[in-house]
C-alpha positions as CSV (number, residue, x, y, z in Angstrom):
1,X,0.0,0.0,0.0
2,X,1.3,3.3,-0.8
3,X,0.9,6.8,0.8
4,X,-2.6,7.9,0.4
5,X,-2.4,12.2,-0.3
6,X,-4.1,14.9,0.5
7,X,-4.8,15.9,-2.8
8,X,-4.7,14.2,-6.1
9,X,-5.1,15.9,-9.4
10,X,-6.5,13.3,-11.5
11,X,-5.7,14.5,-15.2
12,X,-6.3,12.0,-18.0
13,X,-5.7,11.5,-21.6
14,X,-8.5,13.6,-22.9
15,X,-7.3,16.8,-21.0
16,X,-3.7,16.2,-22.5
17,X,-6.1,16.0,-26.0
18,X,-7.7,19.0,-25.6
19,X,-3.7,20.5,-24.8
20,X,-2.5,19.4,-27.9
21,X,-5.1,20.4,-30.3
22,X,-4.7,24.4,-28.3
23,X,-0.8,24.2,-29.1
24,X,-1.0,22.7,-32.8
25,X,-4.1,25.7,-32.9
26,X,-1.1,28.3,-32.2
27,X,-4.0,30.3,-30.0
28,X,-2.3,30.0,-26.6
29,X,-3.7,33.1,-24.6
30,X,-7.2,34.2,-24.2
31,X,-9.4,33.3,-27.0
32,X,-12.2,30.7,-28.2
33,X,-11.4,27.9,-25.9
34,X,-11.4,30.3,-22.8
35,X,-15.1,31.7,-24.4
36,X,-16.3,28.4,-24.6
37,X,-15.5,27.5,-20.7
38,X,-16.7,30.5,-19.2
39,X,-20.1,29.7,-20.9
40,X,-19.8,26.4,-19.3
41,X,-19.0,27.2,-16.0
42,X,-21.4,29.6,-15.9
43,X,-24.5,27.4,-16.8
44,X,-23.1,24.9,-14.5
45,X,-23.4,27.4,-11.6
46,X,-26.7,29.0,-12.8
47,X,-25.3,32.0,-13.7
48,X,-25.8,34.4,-16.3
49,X,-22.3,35.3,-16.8
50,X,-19.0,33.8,-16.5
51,X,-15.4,35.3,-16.6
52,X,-12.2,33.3,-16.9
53,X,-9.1,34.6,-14.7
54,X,-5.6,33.4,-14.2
55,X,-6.3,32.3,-10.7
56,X,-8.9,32.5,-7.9
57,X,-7.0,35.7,-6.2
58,X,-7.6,37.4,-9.4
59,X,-10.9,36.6,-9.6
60,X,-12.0,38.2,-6.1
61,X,-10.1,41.0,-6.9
62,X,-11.4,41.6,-10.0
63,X,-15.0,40.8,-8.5
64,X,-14.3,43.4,-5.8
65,X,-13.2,45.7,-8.5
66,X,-16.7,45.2,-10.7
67,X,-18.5,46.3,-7.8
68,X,-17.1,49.1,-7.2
69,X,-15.0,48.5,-4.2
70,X,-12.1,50.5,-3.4
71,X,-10.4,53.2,-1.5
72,X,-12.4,53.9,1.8
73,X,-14.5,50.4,1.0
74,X,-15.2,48.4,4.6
75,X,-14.7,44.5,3.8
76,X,-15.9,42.0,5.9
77,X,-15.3,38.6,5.7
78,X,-14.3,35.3,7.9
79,X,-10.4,34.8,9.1
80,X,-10.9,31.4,8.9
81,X,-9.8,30.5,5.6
82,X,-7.1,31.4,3.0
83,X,-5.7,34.9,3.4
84,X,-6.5,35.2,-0.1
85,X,-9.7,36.4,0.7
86,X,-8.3,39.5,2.7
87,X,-5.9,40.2,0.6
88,X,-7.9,41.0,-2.5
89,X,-10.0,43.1,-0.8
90,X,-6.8,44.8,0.9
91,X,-5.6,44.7,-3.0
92,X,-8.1,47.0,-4.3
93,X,-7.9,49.4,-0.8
94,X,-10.7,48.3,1.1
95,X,-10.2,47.8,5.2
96,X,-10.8,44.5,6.4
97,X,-13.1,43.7,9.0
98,X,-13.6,39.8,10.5
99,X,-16.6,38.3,11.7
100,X,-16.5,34.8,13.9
101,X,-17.5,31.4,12.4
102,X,-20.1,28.8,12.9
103,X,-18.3,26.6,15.1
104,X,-20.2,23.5,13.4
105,X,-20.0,24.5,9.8
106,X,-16.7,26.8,10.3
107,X,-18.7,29.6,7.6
108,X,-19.2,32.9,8.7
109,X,-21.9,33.2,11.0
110,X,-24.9,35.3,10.3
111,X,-25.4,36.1,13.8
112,X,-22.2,37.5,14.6
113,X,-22.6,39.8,11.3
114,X,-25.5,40.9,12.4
115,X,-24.4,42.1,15.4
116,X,-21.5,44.3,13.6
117,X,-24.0,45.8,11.7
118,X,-26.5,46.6,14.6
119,X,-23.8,48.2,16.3
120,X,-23.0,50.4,13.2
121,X,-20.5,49.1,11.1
122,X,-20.7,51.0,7.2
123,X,-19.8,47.7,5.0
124,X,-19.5,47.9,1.5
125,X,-19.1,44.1,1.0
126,X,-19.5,40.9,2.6
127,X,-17.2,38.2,1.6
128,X,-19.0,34.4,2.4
129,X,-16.5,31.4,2.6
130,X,-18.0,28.1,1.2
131,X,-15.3,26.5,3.5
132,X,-13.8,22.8,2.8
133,X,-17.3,22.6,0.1
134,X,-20.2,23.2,2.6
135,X,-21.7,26.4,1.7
136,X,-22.4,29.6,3.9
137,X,-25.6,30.0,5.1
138,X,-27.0,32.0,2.1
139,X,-30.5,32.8,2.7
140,X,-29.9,34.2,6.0
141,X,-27.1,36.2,4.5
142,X,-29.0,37.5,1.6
143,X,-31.6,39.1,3.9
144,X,-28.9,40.9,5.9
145,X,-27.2,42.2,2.7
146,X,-30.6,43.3,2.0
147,X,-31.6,44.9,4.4
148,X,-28.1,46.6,5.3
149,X,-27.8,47.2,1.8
150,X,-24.1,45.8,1.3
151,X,-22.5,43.8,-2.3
152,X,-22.6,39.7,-1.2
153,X,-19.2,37.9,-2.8
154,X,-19.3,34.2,-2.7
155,X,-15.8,32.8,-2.1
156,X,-16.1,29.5,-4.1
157,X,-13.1,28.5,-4.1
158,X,-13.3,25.2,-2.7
159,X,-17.3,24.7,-3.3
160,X,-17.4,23.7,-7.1
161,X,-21.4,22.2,-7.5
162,X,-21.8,22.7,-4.1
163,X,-26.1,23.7,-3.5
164,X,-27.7,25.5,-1.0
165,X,-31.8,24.5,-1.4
166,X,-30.8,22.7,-4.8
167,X,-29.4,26.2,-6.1
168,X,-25.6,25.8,-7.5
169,X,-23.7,28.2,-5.6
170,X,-21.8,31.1,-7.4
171,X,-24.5,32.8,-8.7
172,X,-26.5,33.3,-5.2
173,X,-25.1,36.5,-4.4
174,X,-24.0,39.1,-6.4
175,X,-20.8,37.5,-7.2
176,X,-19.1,34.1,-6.8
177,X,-15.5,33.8,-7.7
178,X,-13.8,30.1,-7.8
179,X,-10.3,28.7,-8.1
180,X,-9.0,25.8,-10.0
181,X,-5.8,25.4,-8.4
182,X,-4.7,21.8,-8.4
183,X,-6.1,20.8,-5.5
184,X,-9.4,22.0,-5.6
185,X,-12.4,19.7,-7.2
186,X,-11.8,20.6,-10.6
187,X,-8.6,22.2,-12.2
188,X,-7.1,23.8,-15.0
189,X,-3.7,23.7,-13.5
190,X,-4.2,27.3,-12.6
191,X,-7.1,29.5,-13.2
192,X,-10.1,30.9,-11.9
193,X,-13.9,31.8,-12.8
194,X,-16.2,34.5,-11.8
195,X,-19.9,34.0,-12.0
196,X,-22.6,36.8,-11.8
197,X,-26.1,37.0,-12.7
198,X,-25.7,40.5,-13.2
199,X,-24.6,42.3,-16.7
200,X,-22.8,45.2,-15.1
201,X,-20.9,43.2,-12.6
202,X,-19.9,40.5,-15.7
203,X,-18.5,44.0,-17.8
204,X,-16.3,45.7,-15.4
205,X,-14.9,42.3,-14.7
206,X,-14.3,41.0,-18.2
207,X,-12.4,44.7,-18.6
208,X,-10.4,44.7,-15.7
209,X,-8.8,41.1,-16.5
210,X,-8.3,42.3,-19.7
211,X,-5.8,45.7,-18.9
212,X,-9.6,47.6,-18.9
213,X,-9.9,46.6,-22.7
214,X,-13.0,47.4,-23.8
215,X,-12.6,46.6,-27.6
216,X,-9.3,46.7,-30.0
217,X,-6.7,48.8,-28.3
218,X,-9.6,50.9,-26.8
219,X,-9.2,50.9,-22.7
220,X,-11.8,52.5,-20.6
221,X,-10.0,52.2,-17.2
222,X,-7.1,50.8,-15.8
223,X,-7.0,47.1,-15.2
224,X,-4.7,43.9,-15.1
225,X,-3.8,41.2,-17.4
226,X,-5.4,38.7,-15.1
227,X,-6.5,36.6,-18.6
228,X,-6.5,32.8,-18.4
229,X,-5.0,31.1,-20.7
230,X,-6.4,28.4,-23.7
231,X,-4.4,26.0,-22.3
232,X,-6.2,26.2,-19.2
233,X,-9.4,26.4,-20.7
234,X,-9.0,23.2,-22.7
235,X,-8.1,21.1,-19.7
236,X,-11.1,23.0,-16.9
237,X,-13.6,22.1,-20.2
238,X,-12.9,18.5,-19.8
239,X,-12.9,18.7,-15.8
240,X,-16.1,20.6,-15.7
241,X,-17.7,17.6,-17.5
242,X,-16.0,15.1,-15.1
243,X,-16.6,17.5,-11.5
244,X,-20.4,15.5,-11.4
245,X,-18.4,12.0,-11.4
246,X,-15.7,13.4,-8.8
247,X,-18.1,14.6,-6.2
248,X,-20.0,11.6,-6.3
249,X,-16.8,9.6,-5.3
250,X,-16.2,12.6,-2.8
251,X,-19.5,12.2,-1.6
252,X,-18.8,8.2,-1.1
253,X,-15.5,8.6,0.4
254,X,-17.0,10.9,3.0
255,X,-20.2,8.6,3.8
256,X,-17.7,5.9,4.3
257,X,-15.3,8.1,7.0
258,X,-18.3,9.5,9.0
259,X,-20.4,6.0,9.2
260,X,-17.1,4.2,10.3
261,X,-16.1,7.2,12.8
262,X,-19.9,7.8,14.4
263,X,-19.9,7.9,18.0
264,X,-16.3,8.3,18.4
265,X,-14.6,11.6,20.3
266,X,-14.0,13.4,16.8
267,X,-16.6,15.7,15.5
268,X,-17.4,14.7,11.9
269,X,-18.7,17.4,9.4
270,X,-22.0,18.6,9.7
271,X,-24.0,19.3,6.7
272,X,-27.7,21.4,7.7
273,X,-30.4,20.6,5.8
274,X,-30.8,22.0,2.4
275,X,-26.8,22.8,1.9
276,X,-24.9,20.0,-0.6
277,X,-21.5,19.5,0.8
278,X,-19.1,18.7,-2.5
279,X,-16.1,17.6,0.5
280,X,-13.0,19.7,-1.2
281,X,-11.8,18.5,2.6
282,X,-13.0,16.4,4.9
283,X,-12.1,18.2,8.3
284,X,-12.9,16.6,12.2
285,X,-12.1,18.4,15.3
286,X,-9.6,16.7,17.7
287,X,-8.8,18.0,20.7
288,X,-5.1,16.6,20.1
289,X,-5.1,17.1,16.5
290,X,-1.2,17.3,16.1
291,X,-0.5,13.7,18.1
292,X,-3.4,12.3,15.6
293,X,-1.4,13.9,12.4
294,X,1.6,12.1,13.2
295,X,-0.3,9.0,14.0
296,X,-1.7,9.1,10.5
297,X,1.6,10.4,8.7
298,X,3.5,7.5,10.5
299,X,1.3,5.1,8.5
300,X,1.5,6.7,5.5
301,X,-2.0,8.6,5.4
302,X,-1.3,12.4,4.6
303,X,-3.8,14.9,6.9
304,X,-3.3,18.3,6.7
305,X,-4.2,21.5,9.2
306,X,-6.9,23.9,7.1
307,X,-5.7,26.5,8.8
308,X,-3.4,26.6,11.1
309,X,-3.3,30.3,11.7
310,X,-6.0,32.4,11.2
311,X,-5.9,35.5,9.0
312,X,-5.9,37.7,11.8
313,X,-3.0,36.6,13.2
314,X,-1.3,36.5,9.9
315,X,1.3,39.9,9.8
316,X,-0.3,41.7,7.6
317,X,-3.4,41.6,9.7
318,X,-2.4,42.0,13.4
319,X,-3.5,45.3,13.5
320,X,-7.1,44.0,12.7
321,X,-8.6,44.6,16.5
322,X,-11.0,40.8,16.0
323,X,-12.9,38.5,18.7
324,X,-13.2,35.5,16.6
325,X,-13.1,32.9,19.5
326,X,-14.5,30.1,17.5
327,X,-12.0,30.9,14.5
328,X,-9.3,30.8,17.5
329,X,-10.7,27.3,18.3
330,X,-11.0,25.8,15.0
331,X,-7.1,27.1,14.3
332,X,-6.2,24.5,17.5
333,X,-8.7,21.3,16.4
334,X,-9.4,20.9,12.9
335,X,-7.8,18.3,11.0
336,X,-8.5,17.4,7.0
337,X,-8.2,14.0,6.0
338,X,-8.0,12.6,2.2
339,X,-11.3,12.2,0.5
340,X,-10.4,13.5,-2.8
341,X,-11.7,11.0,-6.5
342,X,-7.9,9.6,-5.8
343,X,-9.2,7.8,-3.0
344,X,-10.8,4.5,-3.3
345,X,-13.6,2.9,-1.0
346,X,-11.0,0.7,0.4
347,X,-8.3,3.2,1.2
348,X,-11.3,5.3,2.9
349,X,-11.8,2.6,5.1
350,X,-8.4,1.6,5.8
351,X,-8.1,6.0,6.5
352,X,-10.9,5.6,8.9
353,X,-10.1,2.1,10.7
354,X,-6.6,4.0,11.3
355,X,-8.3,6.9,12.7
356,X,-10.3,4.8,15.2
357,X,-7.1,2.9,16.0
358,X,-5.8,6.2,16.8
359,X,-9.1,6.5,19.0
360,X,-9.0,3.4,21.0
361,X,-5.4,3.4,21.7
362,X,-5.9,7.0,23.7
C-alpha cells in the first residue's frame, strides 16, 4: 500500500487531447477555448455570466473591482480560511473587517454579522466562505445584505457544485468567484472563474482582467492582465464535464469516514439541511489534533491543518482589533483527512479504521 495524499489531481488523456489540439491551434492566450468554458461554468453554476481569470485571487479581486469596491470600502469577511480572501479586498484598498465562524459549519456566522451591523459598522461588502465545500448560510445572509444594503461575494473556491436549497452556488449573491488550483475539485492547473447574474458586474470584470480593454486597443480604465489562458481552458472544459463523477466519489468517500467514525470523540462534518456539501476536505475536530497527524503520517496517510493560523494573526493583519473565539478554536482542532476522486472505498476505510485505532489506543 502506498501513501494515500491529501490531494490528487487526476488529469487523463482527454485533458492532454484537448492540450494538444490548443498548441497545434497556435491560440495559446485568451481566446475561443477560454469563451467556450466561461459559458460552461457559468450554466453549471446558474449563472448568467462567466469570466475566466488566471487564478482564484484574481478573480475576487477583479469581483471586488466590478463592484465598485475601493479606497475607503469596509470589507468584511471570515479569518478562517485562505488569506487570499483578505488580501484581495486589501488589494483594491478596502479595510478588512472579521466576523466569527459557525463553530459546526466553520462559515461565517450570520449572527455575529449581524451584530456588527447593529452596532453600526458602514460595509460595503460581505465576503462568504463556502469553507472545505459546505456552503455559507446563504439565505440568511441574503436578507442581511438586503436589508443593510451591502454587495454579497461568494468565495467558491473550494465549493465547485456545491447547492444551498438545490441552487448551484456562485451565482446566489452578487458574485461568486472560484479557483481551480490543483487541488481543488476541478482544475485547470491554474485559473479561476467569476460567475454573476448581473450584466454590469460581468462587464467591469471582463475589462479589468483584460488591462480595462473594452474593444481593440480601446481601454476605458485601468486594469490587469489577469486573462487565463487556452491552455487552461482546454483542460477546466474536460474537468467541468467530469466535476459531477468526482463529487460523487467525494461524496462516497466521506459517507464511508463519518459512518465508520460515528460515535467516536472526533466531531465529523456537519451538513444542515438543504446545503450540498461537494467535501474539497474532509475536516474533524480533535482535541489533540497534532499527536493524531503524526499517528496518520507515521502510517502513511497524509492529513493536513486547514488552517493553522488564522488570517488575523497573519502579519499583515495583526493590527485588525477581532474577537473570533470560535475561528481561535478551529485554528487549534481541525484536522482534514483525504477524501479527494484519488481515494478508493477501500483506502477510505483503511483511512478511517486508522483513525479509530488512533481512538481506542488514547
Amino acid at each position: 500500500m502506498g501513501r494515500v495524499p491529501i490531494a490528487e489531481p487526476q488529469i487523463g488523456r482527454e485533458e492532454r487531447e484537448r492540450v494538444a489540439a490548443v498548441l497545434e491551434s497556435g491560440m495559446l492566450a485568451d481566446g475561443p477555448a477560454v469563451r467556450a468554458f466561461e459559458r460552461e461554468f457559468a450554466a453549471f453554476c446558474d449563472a448568467a455570466h462567466g469570466v475566466a481569470t488566471s487564478n482564484g485571487t484574481t478573480a475576487l479581486h477583479a469581483a471586488l473591482r466590478a463592484l465598485d469596491v475601493g479606497e475607503g470600502s469596509r470589507v468584511l469577511t471570515t479569518p478562517f480560511s485562505f488569506v487570499a480572501t483578505a488580501n484581495a479586498a486589501r488589494l483594491v484598498g478596502a479595510r478588512v473587517g472579521f466576523v466569527d465562524i459557525d463553530p459546526e459549519t466553520y462559515t461565517i456566522d450570520p449572527e455575529a454579522l449581524e451584530a456588527c451591523l447593529r452596532a453600526g459598522e458602514e460595509v460595503t461588502a460581505v465576503v462568504a466562505v463556502h469553507l472545505y465545500g459546505l456552503p455559507a448560510e446563504m439565505p440568511r445572509l441574503l436578507e442581511l445584505a438586503e436589508r443593510y444594503d451591502f454587495a454579497l461575494v461568494e468565495d467558491a473556491a473550494q465549493a465547485h457544485g456545491a447547492t444551498v436549497d438545490g441552487d448551484p452556488v456562485g451565482a446566489l449573491g452578487d458574485v461568486g468567484c472560484f479557483s481551480f488550483y490543483p487541488t481543488k475539485n476541478m482544475t485547470t492547473g491554474e485559473g479561476g472563474m467569476i460567475t454573476t447574474d448581473r450584466d454590469d458586474v460581468a462587464e467591469r470584470a471582463a475589462a479589468f482582467v483584460d488591462h480595462g480593454r473594452t474593444s481593440g486597443y480601446e481601454h476605458a480604465t485601468v486594469g490587469h492582465n489577469f486573462r487565463m489562458t487556452s491552455i487552461a481552458a482546454a483542460i477546466g472544459r474536460v474537468q467541468l464535464e467530469r466535476l459531477p463523477g468526482y463529487t460523487e466519489a467525494r461524496r462516497r468517500n466521506a459517507a464511508v469516514l463519518t459512518e465508520a467514525l460515528a460515535g467516536g470523540p472526533l466531531d465529523t462534518p456537519t451538513v444542515p439541511a438543504g446545503r450540498g456539501h461537494v467535501f474539497h476536505q474532509y475536516t474533524v475536530r480533535c482535541d489533540d489534533r497534532d499527536a493524531l497527524a503524526r499517528f496518520l503520517d507515521d502510517r502513511d496517510i497524509d492529513a493536513r491543518v486547514y488552517y493553522p493560523i488564522p488570517i488575523h494573526h497573519q502579519r499583515p493583519y495583526r493590527h485588525v482589533a477581532a474577537s473570533v473565539p470560535h475561528a481561535d478554536r478551529a485554528a487549534e482542532t481541525v484536522l482534514s483527512l483525504p477524501v479527494h476522486p484519488g481515494v478508493s472505498t477501500d483506502t477510505a476505510t483503511r483511512i478511517a479504521a486508522t483513525v479509530r485505532a488512533f481512538v481506542d489506543a488514547g
